[in-house]
C-alpha positions as CSV (number, residue, x, y, z in Angstrom):
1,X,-60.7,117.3,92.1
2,X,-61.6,119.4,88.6
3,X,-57.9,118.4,87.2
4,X,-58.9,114.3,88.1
5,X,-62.2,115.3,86.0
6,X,-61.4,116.5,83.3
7,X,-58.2,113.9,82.9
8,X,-60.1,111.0,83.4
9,X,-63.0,112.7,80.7
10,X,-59.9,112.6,78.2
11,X,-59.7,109.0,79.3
12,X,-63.4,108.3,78.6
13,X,-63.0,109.9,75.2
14,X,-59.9,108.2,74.1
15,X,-61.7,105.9,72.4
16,X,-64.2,108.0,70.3
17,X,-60.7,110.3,69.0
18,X,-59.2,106.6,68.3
19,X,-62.0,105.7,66.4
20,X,-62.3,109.1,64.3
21,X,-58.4,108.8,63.4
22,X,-58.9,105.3,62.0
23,X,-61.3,106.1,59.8
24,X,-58.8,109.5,58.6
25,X,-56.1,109.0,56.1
26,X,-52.9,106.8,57.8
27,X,-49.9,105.5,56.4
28,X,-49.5,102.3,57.9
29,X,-50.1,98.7,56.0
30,X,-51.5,96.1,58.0
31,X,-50.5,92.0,56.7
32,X,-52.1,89.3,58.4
33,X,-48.7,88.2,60.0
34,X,-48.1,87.8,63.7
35,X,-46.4,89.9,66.1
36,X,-43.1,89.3,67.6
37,X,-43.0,88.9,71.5
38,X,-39.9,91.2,71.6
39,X,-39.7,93.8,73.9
40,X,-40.2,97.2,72.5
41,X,-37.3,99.6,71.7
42,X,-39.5,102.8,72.9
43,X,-38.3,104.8,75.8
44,X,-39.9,104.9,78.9
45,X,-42.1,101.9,78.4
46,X,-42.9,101.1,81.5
47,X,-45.3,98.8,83.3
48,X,-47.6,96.8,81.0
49,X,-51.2,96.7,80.9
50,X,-51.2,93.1,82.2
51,X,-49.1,93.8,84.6
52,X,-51.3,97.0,85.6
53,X,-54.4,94.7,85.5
54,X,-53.7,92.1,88.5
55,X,-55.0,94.9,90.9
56,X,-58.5,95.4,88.6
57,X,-59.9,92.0,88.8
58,X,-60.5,92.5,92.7
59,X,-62.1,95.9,92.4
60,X,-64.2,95.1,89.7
61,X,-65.7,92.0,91.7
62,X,-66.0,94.6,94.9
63,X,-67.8,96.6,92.1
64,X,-69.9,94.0,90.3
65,X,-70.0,90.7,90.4
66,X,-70.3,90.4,86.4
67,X,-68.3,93.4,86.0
68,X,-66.4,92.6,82.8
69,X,-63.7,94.8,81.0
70,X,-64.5,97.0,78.2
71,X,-61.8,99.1,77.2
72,X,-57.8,99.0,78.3
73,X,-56.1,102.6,77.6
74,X,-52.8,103.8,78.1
75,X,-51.0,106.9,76.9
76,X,-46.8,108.3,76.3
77,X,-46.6,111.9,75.9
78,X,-42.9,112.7,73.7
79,X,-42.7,109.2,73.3
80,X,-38.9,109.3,72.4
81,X,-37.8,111.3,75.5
82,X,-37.6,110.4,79.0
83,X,-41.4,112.2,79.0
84,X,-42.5,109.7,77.8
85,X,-42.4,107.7,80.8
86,X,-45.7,105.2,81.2
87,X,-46.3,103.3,84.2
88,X,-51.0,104.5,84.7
89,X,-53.3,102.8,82.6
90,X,-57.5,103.1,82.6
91,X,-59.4,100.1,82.3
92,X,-63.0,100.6,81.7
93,X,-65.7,98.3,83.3
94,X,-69.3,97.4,82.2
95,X,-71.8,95.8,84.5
96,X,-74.5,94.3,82.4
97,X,-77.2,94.0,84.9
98,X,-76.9,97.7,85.9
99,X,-76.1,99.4,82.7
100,X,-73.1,101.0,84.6
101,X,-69.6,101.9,83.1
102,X,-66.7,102.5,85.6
103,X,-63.3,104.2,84.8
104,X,-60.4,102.6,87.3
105,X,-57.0,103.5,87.2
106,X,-54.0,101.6,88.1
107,X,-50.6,103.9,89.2
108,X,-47.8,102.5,91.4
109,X,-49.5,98.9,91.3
110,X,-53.0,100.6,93.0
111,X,-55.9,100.6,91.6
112,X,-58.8,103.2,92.4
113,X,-61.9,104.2,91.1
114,X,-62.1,107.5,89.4
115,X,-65.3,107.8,87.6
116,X,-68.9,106.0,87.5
117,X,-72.0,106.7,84.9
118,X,-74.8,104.7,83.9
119,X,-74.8,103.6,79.9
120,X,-77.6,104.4,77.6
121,X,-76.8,101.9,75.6
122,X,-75.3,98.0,76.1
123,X,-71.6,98.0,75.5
124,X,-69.2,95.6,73.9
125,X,-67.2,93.7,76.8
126,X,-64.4,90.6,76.6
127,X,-63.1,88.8,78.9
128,X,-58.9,88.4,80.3
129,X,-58.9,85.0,78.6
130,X,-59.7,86.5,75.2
131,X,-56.8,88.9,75.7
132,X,-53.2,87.5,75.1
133,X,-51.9,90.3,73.5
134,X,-50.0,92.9,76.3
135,X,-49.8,96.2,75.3
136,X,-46.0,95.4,74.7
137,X,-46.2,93.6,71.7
138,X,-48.9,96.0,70.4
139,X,-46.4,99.1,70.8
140,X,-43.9,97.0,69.3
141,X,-45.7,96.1,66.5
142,X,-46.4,100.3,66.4
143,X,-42.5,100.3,66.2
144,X,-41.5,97.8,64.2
145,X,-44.0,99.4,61.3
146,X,-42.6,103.2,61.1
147,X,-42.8,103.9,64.8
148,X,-39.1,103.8,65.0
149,X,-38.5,106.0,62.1
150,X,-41.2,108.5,63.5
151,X,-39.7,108.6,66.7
152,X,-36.6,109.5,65.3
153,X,-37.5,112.0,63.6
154,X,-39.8,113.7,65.9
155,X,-39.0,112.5,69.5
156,X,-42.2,114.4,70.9
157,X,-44.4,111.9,69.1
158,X,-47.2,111.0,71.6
159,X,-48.4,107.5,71.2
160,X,-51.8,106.6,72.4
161,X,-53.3,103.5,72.9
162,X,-56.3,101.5,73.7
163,X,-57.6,97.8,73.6
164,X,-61.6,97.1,72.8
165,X,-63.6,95.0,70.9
166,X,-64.1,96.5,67.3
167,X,-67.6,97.6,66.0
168,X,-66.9,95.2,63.6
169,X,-64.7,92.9,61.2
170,X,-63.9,91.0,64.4
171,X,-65.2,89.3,67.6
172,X,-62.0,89.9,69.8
173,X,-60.0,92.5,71.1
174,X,-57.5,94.9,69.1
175,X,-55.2,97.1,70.1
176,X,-55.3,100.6,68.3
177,X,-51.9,102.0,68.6
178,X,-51.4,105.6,67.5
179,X,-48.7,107.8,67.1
180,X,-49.3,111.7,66.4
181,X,-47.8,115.1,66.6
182,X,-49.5,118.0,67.9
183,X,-50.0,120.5,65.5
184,X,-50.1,118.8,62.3
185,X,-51.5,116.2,60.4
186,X,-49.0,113.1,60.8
187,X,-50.3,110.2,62.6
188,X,-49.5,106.1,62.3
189,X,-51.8,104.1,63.1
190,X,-51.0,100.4,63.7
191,X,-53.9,97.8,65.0
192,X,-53.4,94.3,66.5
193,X,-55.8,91.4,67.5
194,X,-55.0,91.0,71.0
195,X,-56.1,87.5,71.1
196,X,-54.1,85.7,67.9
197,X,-51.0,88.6,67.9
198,X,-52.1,89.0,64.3
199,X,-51.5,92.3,62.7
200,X,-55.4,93.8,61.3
201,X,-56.4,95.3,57.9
C-alpha cells in the first residue's frame, strides 16, 4: 500500500515538475501550425489516453455528479526500448461543489480510484468535448520536433506527459510533452492545444 502512495504522490506532482521545466531553458520552437494525425514512431506506445478514458466517465459520475476532469497524465520510462512500454494513465478529477480532487487510474482497460483530498483552492477543469487532441498526436508532435533525434541518441529518454488547462495564454487544454535524461540537464519540451491540434509558443 506505501509503494501505491508514493507512485500515485509522483502522479499528483507531475504537473508542478511539468510546470517548473517549462519555465527552464528548452530547445524546442513552437509555430502555430497543426499537428499531423499520424501515428507516432515511438516504441511502446501503447493504449491512448482516449482510449484509457472510456472507463473514467462512469467512475467519476459514481464519484460526483459534476465531477469534471482536471488533469490527464501519462508517463514512458527509456522511451526508445521496449521499457518504454505505456498502457496506465491518471486522470485527475475536481468536484466543484465539494472542493475535492480525486486521482483514478486506468490499467488493462479498469479504472480505480487510488487517491482522494480536498483542494484549498478552486482548480482549472475542461470538459471531453474541449479535448480533441489524444495523447498520440501530442507525442508525435514530441517526435516530429527533436524527439526522434533524442531518442536516437539516448534510447533511455523518459518522456512524460500531461494534459491541463494552462494558467494562462489559453482557455483550452494543452498537452506538455517532455522528454529528459536522468542525470543531466537535457530536456525537450514540446506543447500542443489539445482542442485545435495547434502547436503553442
Amino acid at each position: 500500500m506505501g509503494g501505491t502512495s508514493v507512485r500515485w504522490l509522483w502522479w499528483l506532482g507531475l504537473g508542478f515538475v511539468l510546470l517548473a521545466i517549462v519555465g527552464a531553458l528548452v530547445y524546442s520552437r513552437s509555430v502555430g501550425s497543426v499537428v499531423s494525425s499520424s501515428e507516432p514512431a515511438v516504441a511502446g506506445s501503447g493504449v491512448t489516453a482516449r482510449q484509457a478514458f472510456a472507463p473514467v466517465a462512469g467512475l467519476a459520475a459514481q464519484w460526483h455528479e459534476d465531477a469534471r476532469l482536471a488533469a490527464v497524465s501519462g508517463r514512458w520510462p527509456a522511451v526508445g526500448t521496449q521499457a518504454g512500454e505505456q498502457d496506465e494513465w491518471a486522470f485527475q478529477l475536481f468536484s466543484p461543489s465539494t472542493q475535492r480532487l480525486a486521482v483514478v487510474v486506468v490499467a488493462g482497460g479498469t479504472a480505480r480510484l487510488v487517491r482522494e483530498s480536498v483542494s484549498p483552492y478552486p482548480v482549472s477543469t475542461f470538459s471531453p468535448e474541449e479535448w480533441r487532441v489524444d495523447s498520440d498526436r501530442a507525442l508525435q508532435a514530441w517526435w516530429n520536433r527533436g524527439g526522434r533525434s533524442l531518442v536516437a541518441r539516448r534510447p533511455d529518454t523518459d518522456v512524460a506527459m500531461q494534459l491541463r488547462m494552462p494558467d494562462e495564454g489559453s482557455e483550452q487544454p494543452v498537452w506538455t510533452v517532455v522528454g529528459s535524461l536522468a542525470g543531466t540537464e537535457t530536456v525537450l519540451i514540446v506543447l500542443v492545444n489539445a482542442t485545435s491540434g495547434a502547436l503553442v509558443d
